[in-house]
N, C-alpha and C positions, 0 to 999 in steps of 0.2 A: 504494500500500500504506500503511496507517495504524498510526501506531507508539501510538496510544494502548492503553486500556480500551476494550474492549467492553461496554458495555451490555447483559445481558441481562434478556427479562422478570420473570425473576425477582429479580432486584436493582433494576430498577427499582420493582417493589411490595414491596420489603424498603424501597427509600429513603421513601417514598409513605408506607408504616407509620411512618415512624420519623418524619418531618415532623409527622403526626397524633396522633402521640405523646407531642411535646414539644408543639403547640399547645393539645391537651387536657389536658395535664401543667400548663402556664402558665396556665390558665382555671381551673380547680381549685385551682390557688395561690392564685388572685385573689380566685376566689370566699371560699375560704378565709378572707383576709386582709380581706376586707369583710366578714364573720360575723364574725371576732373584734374587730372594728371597731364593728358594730354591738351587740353581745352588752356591751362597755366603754361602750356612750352616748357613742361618742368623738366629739365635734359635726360634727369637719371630713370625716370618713366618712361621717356622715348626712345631712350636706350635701351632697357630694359623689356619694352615691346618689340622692338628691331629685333636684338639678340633673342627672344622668345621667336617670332614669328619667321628666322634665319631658320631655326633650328627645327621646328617644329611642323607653323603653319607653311609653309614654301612646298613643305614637302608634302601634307596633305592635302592642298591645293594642284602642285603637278600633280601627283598620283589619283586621288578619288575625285577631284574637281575638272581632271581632264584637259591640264591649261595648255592651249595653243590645238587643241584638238576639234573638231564639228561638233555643236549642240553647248559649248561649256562657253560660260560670262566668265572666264579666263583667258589669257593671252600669255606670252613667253614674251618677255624681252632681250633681246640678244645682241650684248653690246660687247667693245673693246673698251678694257680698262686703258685709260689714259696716260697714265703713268708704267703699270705692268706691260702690259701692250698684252695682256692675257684676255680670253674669253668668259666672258661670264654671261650666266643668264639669271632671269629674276621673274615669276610671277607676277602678273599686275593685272588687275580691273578693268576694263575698255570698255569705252562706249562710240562703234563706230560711228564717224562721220562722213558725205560722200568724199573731202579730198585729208582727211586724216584721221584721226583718234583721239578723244577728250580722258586723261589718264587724273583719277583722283593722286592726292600727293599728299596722302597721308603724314609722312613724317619731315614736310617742309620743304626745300629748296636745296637742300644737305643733303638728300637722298642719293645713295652712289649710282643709281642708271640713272636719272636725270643731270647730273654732273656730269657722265661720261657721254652722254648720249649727246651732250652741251659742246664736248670737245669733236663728237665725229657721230657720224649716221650708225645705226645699227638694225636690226630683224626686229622685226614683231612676227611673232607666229601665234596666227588668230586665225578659228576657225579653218585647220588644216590647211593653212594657207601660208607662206613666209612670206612677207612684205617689207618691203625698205621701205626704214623710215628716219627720220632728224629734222633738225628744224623745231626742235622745241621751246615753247614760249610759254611761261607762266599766263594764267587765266583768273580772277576772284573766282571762286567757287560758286559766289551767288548769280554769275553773269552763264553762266550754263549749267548748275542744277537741276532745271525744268529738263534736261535733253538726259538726266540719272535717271535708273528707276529705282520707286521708294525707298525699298529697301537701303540702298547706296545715299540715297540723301539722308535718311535718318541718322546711319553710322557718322555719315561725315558729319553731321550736326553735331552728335552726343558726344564726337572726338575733338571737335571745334577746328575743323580740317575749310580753312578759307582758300587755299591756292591749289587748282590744277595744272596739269600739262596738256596743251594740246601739242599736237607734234603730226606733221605735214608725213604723206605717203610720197614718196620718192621714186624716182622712175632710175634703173637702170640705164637703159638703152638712151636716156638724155644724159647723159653724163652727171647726173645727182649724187651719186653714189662716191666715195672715193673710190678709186683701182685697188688697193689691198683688201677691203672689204668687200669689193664686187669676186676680187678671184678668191677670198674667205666663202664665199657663197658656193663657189662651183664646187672649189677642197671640199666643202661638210655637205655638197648636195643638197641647198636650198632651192625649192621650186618656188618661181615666182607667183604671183596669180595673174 
């Protein structure tokens, strides 16, 4: 005979609720507490997001979000570090336009594919497509919003994210491109669209 509590089903999906409730409770703090972090420009928060979403988000964004692939609101950006002269790529948000791309700019003007992108042309690879692209020009965020969908305005709101990149599609065959980026394209087999 047992002298405890009984367990029943319904208290154990009362405990179940309440568990979900304080972990969604804590996530919502946090979230919270990274928006007001971000919204003050407080460095060690934006860094601290950057190095989380380097490590983390990048990667579950290419992988289950599909970026640069058909059907995914992901893009690959595919630029020459400036200084390295090395390849790097970067996940980013896009919202096509007919002669470029409007790119939210989450973590400022400091962000390393827009500074490189700043010093030379590089890939956008959106929707199984690779596209040359440079020419990028900061935008207020409130002057192309309407052209986000909700979801992306609201983030950018709660993060206090004011400056975009739009950034111009580049034609190869007019000579847009530099020459070592253009034969970078043939090397890695980028198809144009």
């Amino acid at each position: 005979m047992s002298t405890g509590r009984r367990i029943t089903p319904t208290r154990g999906r009362h405990a179940a609720l309440a568990v979900l409730a304080v972990v969604v409770g804590a996530a919502l703090v946090r979230r919270i507490r990274i928006a007001a972090g971000m919204r003050r420009g407080d460095p060690a928060v934006i860094d601290a997001k950057r190095k989380r979403n380097k490590r983390f988000a990048n990667k579950m964004v290419s992988t289950f979000g599909r970026a640069g692939r058909p059907h995914s609101i992901f893009a690959v950006i595919d630029y020459t570090g400036r200084r390295t002269g090395r390849r790097y790529t970067t996940p980013i948000r896009v919202v096509e336009q007919p002669d470029g791309f409007i790119v939210p700019l989450t973590y400022g003007p400091k962000t390393s594919w827009y500074v490189n992108l700043q010093a030379g042309a590089g890939y956008l690879h959106w929707q199984g497509n690779t596209i040359p692209v440079g020419n990028p020009t900061l935008v207020p965020t409130s002057t192309v919003a309407h052209l986000l969908p909700p979801p992306s305005r609201f983030l950018l709101w709660l993060d206090g994210t004011d400056e975009c990149v739009r950034m111009q599609k580049l034609s190869e065959s007019t000579g847009d491109m530099p020459t070592d980026l253009a034969r970078r394209a043939d090397h890695f087999g980028h198809a144009g669209t």
